[in-house]
C-alpha positions as CSV (number, residue, x, y, z in Angstrom):
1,X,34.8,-3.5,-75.1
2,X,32.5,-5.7,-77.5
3,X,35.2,-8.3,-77.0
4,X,35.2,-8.7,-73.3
5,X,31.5,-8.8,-73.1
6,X,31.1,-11.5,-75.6
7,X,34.2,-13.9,-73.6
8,X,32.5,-13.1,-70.3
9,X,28.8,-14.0,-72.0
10,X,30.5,-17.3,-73.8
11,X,32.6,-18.1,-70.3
12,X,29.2,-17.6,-68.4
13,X,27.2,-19.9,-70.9
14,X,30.1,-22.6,-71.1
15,X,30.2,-22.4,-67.1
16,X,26.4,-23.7,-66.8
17,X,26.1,-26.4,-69.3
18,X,29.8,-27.5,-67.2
19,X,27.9,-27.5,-63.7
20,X,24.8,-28.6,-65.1
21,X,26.7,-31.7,-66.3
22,X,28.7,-31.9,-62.8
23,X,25.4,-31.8,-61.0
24,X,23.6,-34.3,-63.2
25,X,27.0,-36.8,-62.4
26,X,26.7,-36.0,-58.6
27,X,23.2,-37.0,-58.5
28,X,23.7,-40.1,-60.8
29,X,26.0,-41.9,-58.5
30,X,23.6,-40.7,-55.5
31,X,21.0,-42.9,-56.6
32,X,22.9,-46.4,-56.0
33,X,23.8,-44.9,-52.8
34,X,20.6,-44.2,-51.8
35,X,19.4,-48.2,-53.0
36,X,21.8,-49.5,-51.6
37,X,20.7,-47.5,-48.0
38,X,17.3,-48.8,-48.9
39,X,16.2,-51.9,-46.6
40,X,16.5,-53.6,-49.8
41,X,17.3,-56.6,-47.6
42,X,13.6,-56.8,-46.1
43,X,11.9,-57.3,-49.7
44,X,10.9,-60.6,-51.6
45,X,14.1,-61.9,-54.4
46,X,12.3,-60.1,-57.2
47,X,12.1,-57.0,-55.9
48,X,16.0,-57.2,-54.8
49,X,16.5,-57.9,-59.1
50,X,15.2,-54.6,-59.4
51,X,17.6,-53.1,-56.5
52,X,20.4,-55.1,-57.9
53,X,19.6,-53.9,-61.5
54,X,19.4,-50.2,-60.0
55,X,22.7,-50.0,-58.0
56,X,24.7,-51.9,-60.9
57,X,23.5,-49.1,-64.2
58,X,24.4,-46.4,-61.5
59,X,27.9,-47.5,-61.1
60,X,28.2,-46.1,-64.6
61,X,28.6,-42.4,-64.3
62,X,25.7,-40.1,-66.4
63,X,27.6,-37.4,-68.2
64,X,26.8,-34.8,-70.4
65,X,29.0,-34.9,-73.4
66,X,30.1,-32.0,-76.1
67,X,29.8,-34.2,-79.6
68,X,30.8,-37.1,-77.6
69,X,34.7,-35.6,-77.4
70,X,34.7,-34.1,-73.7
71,X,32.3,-34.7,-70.5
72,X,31.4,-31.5,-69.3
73,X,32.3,-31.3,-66.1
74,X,33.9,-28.2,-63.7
75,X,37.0,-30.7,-64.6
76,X,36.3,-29.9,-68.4
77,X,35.7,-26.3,-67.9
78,X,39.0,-25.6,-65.8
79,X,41.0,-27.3,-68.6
């Protein structure tokens, strides 16, 4: 009984650092979506750098790692 209770509480804690680390990677490649829907367009050439600089570091996905061996990810939990 001991047994099953610990998996489940180890499966449960695994499970939220996983969608923790799906959500922050959902939300990192929202925010060069969202500049690029900005009316980037209507600003002065600096301000576009910043745009440009914005939308190109978010094309890179944010992920949180275990020891920099797996992302975790709901991908990296199911597996």
């Amino acid at each position: 009984m001991k047994a099953i209770v610990f998996y489940t509480a180890a499966t449960v804690e695994a499970f939220v650092f996983c969608f923790c680390g799906e959500y922050l990677s959902a939300k990192s490649k929202m925010i060069g979506d969202a500049a690029y829907k900005s009316f980037w367009y209507d600003l002065n050439p600096n301000q576009n750098k910043y745009i440009l600089f914005v939308i190109l570091r978010s094309q890179r996905r944010l992920t949180i790692t275990a020891g920099k061996m797996m992302d975790l990810s709901l991908e990296g939990f199911t597996s």
